[in-house]
C-alpha positions as a Markdown table, in Angstrom:
| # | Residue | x | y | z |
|---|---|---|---|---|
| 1 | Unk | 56.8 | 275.5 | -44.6 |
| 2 | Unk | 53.9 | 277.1 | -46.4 |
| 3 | Unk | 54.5 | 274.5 | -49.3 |
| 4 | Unk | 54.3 | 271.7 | -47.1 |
| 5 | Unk | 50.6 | 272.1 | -46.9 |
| 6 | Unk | 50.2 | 271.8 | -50.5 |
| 7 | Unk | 52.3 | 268.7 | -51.4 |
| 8 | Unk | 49.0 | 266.5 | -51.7 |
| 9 | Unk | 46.7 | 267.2 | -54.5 |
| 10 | Unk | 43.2 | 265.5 | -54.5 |
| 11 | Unk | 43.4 | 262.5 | -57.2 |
| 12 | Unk | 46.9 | 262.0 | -57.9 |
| 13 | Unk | 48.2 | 259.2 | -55.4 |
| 14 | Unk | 48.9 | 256.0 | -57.2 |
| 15 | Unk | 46.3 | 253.5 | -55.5 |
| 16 | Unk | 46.4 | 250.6 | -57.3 |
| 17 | Unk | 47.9 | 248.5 | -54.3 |
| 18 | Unk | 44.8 | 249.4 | -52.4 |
| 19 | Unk | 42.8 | 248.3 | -55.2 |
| 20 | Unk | 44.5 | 245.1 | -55.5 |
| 21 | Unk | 44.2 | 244.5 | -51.4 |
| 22 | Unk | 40.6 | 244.9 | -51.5 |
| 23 | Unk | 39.8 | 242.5 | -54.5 |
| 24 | Unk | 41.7 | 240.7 | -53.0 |
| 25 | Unk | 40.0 | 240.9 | -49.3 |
| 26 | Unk | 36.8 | 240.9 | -51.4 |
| 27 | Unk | 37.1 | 238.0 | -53.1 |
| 28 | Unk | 38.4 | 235.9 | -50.0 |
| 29 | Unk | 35.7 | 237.0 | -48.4 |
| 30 | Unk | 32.8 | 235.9 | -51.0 |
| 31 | Unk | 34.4 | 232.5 | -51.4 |
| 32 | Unk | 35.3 | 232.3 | -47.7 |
| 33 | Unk | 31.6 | 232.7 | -47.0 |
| 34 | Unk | 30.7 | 230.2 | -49.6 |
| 35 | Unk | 32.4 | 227.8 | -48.6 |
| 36 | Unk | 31.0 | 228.1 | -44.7 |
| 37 | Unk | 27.6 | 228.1 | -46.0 |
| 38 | Unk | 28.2 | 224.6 | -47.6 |
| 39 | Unk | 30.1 | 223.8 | -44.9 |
| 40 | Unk | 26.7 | 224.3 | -42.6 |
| 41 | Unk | 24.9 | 222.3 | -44.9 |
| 42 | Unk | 26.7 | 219.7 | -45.2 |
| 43 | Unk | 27.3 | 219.3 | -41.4 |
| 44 | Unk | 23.4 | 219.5 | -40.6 |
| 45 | Unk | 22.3 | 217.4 | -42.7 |
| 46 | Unk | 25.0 | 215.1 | -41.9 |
| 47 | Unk | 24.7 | 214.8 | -37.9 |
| 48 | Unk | 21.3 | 216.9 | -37.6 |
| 49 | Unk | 19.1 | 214.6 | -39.8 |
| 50 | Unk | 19.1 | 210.7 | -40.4 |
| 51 | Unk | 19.7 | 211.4 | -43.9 |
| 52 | Unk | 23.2 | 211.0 | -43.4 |
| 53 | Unk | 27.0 | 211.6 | -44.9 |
| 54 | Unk | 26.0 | 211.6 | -48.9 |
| 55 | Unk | 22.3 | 213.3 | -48.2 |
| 56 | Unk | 24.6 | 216.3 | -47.0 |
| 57 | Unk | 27.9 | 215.7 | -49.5 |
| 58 | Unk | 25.1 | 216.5 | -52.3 |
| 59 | Unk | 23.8 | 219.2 | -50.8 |
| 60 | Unk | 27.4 | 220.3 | -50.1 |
| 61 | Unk | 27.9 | 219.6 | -54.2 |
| 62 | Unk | 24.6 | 221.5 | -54.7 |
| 63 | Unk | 25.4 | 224.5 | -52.7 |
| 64 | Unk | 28.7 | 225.4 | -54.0 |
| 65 | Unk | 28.0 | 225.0 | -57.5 |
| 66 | Unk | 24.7 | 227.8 | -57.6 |
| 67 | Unk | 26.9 | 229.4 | -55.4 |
| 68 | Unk | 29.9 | 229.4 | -58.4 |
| 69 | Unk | 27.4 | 230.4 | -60.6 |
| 70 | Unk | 26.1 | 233.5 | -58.6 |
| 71 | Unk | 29.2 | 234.8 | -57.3 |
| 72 | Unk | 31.7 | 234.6 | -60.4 |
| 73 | Unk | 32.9 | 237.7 | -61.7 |
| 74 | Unk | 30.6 | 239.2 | -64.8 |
| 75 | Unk | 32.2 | 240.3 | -67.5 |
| 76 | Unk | 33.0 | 243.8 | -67.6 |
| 77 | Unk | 30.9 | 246.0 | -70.1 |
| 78 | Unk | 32.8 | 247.8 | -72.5 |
């Protein structure tokens, strides 16, 4: 029984299944987000404004695409 409470050692669990669940839960949430956020956008300027349907599919465009460019994944520095 005394061993029993020295069967974990700090460090040596596998964990890469909890790595790969939160990228995973990571990256659905960034691009969930996204995607909302040009949602709004789109939506407001569409029924908020008299700019109307293509005023806010642009900015729709406009959003998602500085959007791509800020939240892509950086290459990883060797």
């Amino acid at each position: 029984m005394a061993d029993s409470k020295h069967e974990y050692h700090r460090g040596e669990m596998d964990i890469s299944e909890q790595e790969a669940t939160y990228s995973l839960f990571m990256g659905l949430s960034k691009w969930g987000s996204l995607l909302i956020a040009a949602s709004l956008v789109l939506l407001t300027i569409w029924f908020c404004t008299p700019m109307g349907f293509f005023t806010g599919a642009f900015g729709f465009v406009v959003v998602m695409v500085l959007g791509w460019f800020l939240l892509r994944s950086k290459p990883q520095a060797h």
